[in-house]
VEXTI-173767 format. One line per 8 residues: number of its first residue (from 1); their letters; for each residue x, y, z of N, C-alpha, C, O. Coordinates in Angstrom, 1 decimal. Layout:
REM VEXTI-173767
NUM	a	X/Y/Z/X/Y/Z/X/Y/Z/X/Y/Z; ... $
***
This chain:
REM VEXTI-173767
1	xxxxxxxx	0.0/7.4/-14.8/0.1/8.8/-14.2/-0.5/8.8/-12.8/0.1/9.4/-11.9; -1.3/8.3/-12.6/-2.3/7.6/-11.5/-0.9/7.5/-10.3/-0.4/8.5/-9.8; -0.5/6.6/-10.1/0.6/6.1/-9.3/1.9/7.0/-9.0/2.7/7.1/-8.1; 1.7/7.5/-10.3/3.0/9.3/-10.1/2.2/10.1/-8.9/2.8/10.5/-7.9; 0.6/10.4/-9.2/0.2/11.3/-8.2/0.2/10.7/-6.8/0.5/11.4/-5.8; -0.2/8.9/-6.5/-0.3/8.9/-5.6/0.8/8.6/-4.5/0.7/8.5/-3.2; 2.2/8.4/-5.5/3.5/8.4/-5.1/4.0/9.5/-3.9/4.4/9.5/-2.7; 3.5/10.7/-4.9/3.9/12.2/-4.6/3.1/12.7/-2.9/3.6/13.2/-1.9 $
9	xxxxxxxx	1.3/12.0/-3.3/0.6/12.7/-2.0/1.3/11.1/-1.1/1.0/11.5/0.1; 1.9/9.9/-0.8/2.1/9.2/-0.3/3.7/9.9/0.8/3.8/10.1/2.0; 4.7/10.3/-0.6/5.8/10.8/-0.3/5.7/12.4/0.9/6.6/12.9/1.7; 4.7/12.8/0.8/4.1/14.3/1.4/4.0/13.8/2.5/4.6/14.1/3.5; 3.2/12.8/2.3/2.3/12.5/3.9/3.4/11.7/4.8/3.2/11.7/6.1; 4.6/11.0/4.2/5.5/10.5/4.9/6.2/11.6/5.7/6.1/11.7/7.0; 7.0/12.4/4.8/7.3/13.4/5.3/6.6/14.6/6.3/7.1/15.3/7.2; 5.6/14.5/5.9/4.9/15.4/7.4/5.0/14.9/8.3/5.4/15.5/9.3 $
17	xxxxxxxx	4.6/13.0/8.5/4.9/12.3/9.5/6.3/12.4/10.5/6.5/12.3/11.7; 7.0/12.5/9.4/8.8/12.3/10.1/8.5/13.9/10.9/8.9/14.0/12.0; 7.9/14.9/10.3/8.2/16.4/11.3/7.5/16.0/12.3/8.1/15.9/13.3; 6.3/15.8/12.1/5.2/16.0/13.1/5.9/14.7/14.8/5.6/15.0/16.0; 6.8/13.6/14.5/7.4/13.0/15.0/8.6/13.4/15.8/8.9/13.4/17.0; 9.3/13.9/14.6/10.3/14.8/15.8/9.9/16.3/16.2/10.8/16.8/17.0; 9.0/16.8/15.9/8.2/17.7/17.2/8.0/17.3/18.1/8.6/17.9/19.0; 7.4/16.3/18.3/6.6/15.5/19.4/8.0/15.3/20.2/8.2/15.7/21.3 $
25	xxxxxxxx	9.1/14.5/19.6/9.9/13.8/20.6/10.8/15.1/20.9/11.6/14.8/21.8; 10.9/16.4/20.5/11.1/17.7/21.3/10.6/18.4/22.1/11.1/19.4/22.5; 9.3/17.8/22.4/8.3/18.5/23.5/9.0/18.1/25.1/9.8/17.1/25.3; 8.6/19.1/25.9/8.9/18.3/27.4/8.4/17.4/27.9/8.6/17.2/29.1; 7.6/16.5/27.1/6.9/15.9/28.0/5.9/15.0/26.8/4.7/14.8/27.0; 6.8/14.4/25.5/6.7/13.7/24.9/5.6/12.7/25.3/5.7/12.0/26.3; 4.2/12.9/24.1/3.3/11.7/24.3/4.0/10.6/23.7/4.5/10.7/22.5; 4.1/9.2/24.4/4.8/8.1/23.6/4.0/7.3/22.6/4.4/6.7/21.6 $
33	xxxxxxxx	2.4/7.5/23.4/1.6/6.6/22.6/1.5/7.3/21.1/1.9/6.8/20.1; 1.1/8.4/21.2/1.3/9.2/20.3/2.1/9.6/19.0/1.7/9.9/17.9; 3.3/9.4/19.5/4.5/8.6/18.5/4.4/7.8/18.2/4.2/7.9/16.9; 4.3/6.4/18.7/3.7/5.2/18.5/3.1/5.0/17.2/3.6/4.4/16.2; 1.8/5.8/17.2/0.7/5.6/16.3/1.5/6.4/14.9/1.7/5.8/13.9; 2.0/7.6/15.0/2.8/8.1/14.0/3.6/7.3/13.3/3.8/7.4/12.1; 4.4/6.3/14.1/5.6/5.9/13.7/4.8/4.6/13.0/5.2/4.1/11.9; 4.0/4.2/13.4/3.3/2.9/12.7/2.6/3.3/11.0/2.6/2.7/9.9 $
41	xxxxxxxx	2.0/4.7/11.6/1.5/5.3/9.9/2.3/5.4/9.0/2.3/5.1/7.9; 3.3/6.0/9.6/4.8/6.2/8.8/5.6/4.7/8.0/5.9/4.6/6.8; 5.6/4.1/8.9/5.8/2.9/8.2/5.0/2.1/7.3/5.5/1.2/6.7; 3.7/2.5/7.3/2.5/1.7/6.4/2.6/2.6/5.3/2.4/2.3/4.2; 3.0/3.5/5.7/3.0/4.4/4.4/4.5/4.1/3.3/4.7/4.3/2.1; 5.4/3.7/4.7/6.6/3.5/4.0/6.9/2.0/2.8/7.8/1.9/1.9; 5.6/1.0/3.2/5.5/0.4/2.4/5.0/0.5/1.0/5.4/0.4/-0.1; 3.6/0.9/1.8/2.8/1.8/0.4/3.7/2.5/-0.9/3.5/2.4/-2.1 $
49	xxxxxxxx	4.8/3.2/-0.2/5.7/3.6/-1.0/6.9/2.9/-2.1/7.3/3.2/-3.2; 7.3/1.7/-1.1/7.7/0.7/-1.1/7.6/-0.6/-2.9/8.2/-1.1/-3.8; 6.2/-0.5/-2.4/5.0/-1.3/-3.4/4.9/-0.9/-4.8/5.0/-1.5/-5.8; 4.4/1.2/-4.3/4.3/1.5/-5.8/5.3/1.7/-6.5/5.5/1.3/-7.6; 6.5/2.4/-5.6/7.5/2.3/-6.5/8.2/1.0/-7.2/9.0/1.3/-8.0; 7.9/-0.3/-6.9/8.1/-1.7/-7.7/7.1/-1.7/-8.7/7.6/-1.8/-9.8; 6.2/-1.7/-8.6/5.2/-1.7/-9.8/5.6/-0.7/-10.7/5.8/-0.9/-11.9; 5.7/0.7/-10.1/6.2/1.9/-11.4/7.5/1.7/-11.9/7.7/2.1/-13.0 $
57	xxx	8.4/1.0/-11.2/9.7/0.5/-12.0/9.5/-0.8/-13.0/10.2/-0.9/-14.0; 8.8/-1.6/-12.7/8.6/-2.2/-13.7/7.4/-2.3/-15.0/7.3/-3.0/-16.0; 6.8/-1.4/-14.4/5.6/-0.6/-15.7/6.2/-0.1/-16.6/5.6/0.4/-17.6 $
***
């Protein structure tokens, strides 16, 4: 059940990333570094996600 919760707060936090991303790339005057660093969390997280869900499919 452990890995269901941390699926869920993993899946959240992805998804805020993808908004908070394309806010940013709707501003006038778009920080790039800024994106950058989002898009990299987004991706670490996308593994993270990646990972548990192979372990919870095969549990």
């Amino acid at each position: 059940m452990n890995g269901t919760v941390d699926l869920a707060k993993l899946e959240a936090r992805h998804t805020a990333l993808e908004n908070e991303i394309d806010t940013e790339l709707h501003r006038p005057l778009p920080d790039q570094a800024h994106i950058t660093r989002l898009k990299r969390e987004k991706l670490k997280i996308k593994e993270e996600l990646s990972l548990l869900s192979g372990e919870l499919a095969v549990a």
